[in-house]
C-alpha positions as a Markdown table, in Angstrom:
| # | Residue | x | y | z |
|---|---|---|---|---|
| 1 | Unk | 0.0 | 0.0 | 0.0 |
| 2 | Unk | 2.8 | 2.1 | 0.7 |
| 3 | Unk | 4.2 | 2.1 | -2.8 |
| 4 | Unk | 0.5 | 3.2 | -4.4 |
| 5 | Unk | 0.6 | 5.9 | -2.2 |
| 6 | Unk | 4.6 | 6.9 | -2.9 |
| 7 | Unk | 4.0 | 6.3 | -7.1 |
| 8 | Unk | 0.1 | 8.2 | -7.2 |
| 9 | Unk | 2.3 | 11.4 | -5.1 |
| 10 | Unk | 5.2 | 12.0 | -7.6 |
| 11 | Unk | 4.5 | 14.8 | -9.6 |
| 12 | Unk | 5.1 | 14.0 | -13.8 |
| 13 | Unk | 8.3 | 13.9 | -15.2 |
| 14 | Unk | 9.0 | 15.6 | -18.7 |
| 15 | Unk | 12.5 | 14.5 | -20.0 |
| 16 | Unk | 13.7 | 18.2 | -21.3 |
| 17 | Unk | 11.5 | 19.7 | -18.7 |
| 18 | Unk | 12.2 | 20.8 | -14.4 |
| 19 | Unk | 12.7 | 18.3 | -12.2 |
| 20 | Unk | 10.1 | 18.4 | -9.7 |
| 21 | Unk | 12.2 | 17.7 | -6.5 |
| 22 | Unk | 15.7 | 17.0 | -5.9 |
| 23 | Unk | 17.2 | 12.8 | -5.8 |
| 24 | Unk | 17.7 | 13.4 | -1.9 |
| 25 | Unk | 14.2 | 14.4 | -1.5 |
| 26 | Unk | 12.8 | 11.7 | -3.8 |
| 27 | Unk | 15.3 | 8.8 | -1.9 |
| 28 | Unk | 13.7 | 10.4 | 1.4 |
| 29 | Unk | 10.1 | 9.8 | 0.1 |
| 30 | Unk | 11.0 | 5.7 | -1.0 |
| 31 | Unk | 12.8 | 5.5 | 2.3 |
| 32 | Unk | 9.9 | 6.3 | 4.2 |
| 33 | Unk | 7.3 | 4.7 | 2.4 |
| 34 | Unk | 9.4 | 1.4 | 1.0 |
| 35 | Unk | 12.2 | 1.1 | 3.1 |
| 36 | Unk | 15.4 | 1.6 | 3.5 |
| 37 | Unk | 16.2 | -1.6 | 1.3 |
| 38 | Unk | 14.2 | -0.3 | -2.0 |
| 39 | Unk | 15.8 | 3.0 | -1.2 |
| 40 | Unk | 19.7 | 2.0 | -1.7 |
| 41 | Unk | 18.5 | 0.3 | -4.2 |
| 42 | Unk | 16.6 | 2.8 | -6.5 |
| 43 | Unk | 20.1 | 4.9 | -5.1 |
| 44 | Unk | 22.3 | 1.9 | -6.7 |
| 45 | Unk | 20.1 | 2.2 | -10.1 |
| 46 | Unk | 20.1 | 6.4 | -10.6 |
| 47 | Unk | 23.9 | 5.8 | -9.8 |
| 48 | Unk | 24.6 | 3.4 | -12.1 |
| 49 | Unk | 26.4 | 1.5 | -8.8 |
| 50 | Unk | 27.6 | -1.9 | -9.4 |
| 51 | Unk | 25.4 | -4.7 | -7.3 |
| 52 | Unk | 25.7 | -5.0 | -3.7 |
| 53 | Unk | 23.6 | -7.0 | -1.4 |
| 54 | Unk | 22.3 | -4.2 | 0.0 |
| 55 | Unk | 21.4 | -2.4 | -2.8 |
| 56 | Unk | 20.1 | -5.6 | -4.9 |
| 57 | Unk | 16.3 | -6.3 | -5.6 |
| 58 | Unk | 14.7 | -7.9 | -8.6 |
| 59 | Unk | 14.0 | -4.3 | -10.0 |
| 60 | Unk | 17.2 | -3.2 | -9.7 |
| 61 | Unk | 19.2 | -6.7 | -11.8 |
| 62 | Unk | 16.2 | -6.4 | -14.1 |
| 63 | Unk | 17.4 | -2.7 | -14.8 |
| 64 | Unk | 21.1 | -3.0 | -15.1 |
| 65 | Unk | 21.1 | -6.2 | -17.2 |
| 66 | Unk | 18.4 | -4.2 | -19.7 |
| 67 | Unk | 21.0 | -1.3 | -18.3 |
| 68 | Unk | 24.3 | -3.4 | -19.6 |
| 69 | Unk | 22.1 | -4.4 | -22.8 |
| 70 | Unk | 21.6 | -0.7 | -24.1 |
| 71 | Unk | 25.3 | 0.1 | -22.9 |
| 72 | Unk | 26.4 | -2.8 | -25.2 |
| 73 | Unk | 24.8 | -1.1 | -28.3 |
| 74 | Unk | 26.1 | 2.4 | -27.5 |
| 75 | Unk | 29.4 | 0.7 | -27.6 |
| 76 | Unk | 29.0 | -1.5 | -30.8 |
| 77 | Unk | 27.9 | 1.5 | -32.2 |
| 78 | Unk | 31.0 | 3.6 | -31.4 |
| 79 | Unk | 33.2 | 1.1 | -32.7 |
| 80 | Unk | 31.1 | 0.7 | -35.8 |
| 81 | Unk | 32.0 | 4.0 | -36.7 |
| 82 | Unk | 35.9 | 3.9 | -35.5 |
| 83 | Unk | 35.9 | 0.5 | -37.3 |
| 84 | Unk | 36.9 | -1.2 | -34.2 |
| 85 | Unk | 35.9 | -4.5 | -31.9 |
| 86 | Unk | 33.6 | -3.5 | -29.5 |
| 87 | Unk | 33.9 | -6.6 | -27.5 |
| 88 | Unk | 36.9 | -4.9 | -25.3 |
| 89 | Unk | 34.0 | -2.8 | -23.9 |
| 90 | Unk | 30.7 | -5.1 | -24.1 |
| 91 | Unk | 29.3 | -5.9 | -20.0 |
| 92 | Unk | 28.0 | -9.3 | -19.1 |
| 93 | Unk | 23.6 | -9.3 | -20.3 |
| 94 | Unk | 21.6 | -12.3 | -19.6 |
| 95 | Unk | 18.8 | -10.3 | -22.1 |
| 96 | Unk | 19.3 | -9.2 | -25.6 |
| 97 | Unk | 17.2 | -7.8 | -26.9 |
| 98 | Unk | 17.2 | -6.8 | -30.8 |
| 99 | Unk | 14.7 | -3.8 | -30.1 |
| 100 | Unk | 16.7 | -1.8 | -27.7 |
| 101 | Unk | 19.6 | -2.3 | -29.9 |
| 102 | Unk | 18.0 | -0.8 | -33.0 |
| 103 | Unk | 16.4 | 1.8 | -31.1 |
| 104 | Unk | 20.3 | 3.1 | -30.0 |
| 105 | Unk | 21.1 | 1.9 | -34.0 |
| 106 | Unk | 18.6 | 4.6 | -35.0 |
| 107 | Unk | 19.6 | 7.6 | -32.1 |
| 108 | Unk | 23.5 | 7.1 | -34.0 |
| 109 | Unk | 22.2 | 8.0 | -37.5 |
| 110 | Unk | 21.7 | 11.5 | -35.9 |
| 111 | Unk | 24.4 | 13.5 | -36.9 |
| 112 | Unk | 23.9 | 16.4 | -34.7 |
| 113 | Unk | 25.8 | 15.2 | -31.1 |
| 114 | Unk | 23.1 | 16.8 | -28.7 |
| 115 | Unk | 20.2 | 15.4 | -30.8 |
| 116 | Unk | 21.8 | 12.1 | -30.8 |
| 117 | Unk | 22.5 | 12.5 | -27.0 |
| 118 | Unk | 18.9 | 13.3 | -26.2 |
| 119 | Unk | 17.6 | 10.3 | -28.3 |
| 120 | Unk | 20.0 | 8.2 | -26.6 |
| 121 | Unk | 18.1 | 9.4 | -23.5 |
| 122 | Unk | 14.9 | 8.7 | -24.9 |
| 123 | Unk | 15.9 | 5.2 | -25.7 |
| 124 | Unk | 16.5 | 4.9 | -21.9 |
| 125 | Unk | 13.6 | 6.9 | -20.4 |
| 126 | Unk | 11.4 | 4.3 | -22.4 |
| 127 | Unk | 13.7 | 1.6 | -21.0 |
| 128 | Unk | 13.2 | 2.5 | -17.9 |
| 129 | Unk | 9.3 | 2.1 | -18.7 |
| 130 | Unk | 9.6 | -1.6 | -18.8 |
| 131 | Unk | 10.0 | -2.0 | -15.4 |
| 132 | Unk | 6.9 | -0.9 | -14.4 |
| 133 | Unk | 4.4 | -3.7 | -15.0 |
| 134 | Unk | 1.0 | -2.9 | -16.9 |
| 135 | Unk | -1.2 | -4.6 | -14.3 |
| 136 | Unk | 0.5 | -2.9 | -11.6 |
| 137 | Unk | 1.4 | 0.8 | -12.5 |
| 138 | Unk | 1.2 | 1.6 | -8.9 |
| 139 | Unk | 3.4 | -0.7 | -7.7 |
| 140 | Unk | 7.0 | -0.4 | -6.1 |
| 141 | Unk | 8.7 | -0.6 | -9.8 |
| 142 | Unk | 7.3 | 2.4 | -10.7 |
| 143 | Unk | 9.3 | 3.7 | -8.2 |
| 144 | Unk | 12.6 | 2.6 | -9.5 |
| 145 | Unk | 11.1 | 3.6 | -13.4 |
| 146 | Unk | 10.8 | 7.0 | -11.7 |
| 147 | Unk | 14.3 | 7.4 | -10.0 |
| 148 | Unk | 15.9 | 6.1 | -13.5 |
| 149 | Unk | 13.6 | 8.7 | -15.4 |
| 150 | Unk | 14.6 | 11.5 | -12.3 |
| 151 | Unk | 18.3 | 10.8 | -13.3 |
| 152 | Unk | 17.7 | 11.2 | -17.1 |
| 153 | Unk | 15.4 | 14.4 | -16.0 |
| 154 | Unk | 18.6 | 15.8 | -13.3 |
| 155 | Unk | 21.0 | 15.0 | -16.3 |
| 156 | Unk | 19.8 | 16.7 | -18.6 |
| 157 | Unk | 18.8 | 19.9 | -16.4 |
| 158 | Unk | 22.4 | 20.2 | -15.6 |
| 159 | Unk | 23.1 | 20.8 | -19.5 |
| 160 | Unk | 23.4 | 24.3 | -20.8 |
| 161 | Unk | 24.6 | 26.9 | -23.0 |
| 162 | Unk | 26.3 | 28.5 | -19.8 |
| 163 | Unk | 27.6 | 25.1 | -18.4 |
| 164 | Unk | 29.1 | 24.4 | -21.6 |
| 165 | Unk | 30.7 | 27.4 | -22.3 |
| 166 | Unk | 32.2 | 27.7 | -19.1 |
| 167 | Unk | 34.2 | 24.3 | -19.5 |
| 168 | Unk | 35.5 | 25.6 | -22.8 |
| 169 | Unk | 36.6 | 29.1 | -21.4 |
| 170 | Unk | 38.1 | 26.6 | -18.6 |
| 171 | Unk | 39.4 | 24.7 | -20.9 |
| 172 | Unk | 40.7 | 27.1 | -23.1 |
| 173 | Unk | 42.2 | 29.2 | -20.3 |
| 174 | Unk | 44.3 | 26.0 | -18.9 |
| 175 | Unk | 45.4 | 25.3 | -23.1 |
| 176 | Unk | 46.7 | 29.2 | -23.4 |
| 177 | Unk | 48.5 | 28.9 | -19.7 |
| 178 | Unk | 50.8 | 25.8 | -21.1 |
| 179 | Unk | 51.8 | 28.0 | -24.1 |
């Protein structure tokens, strides 16, 4: 019951839009109404944390294999276009599954780096949607679908005009200095 109310409380998520609270405050909220359990390990998945037994529930290996699966294309994809083997950088998948992997196929035809980037996103936001089981859209999964999409959501916030332009004056500043 405690997950129906948690999920039915969380305001909507947009993935280029605000993020409606912070991933303390959202970890607070599954703490109290899940547990401390589901909490580390809706932490372990918006991290990207490598299994622990504390932070290991069935949601959380069902996201990082689908995780490891999408991770896999992204990389057979960049060694596609380096003409490389991308088995040096393939993760360990029980799944594989040929729709995720054209989905990233298509998001690499983008030319455009922050189009491509936000598709790639995309691919994952709707990922992160197959957690959540139809029958039971209220259920403690959609909590963990929600702190995946949060991450995506914080993520992108943190991109901007200003953020990137700072990191190239940085950048540039550090380049001019070794001159």
């Amino acid at each position: 019951m405690a997950a129906d109310y948690l999920v039915s409380s969380l305001q909507p998520l947009a993935i280029d839009g605000a993020a409606p609270c912070s991933k303390a405050a959202f970890l607070a909220l599954c703490s109290d109404q899940l547990g401390e359990r589901h909490a580390r390990a809706i932490e372990g998945v918006m991290d990207g944390a490598a299994p622990t037994p504390e932070n290991e529930t069935r949601c959380a290996s069902a996201w990082r294999d689908l995780d490891a699966q999408l991770r896999n294309a992204v990389a057979a994809e960049r060694a596609r276009a380096r003409g490389a083997d991308p088995s040096k950088w393939r993760r360990h998948a029980e799944g594989c599954s040929l729709y995720w992997a054209g989905r990233v196929q298509a998001a690499f035809q983008e030319k455009d780096p922050a189009r491509r980037d936000r598709m790639l996103d995309l691919v994952r936001w709707d990922a992160a949607g197959e957690l959540t089981p139809p029958a039971s859209p209220l259920s403690a999964a959609a909590a963990y679908t929600y702190g995946i999409r949060l991450s995506i959501v914080l993520r992108r916030q943190a991109l901007s005009a200003e953020a990137g332009n700072s990191t190239f004056d940085a950048l540039t500043a550090a380049a001019k200095l070794e001159l």
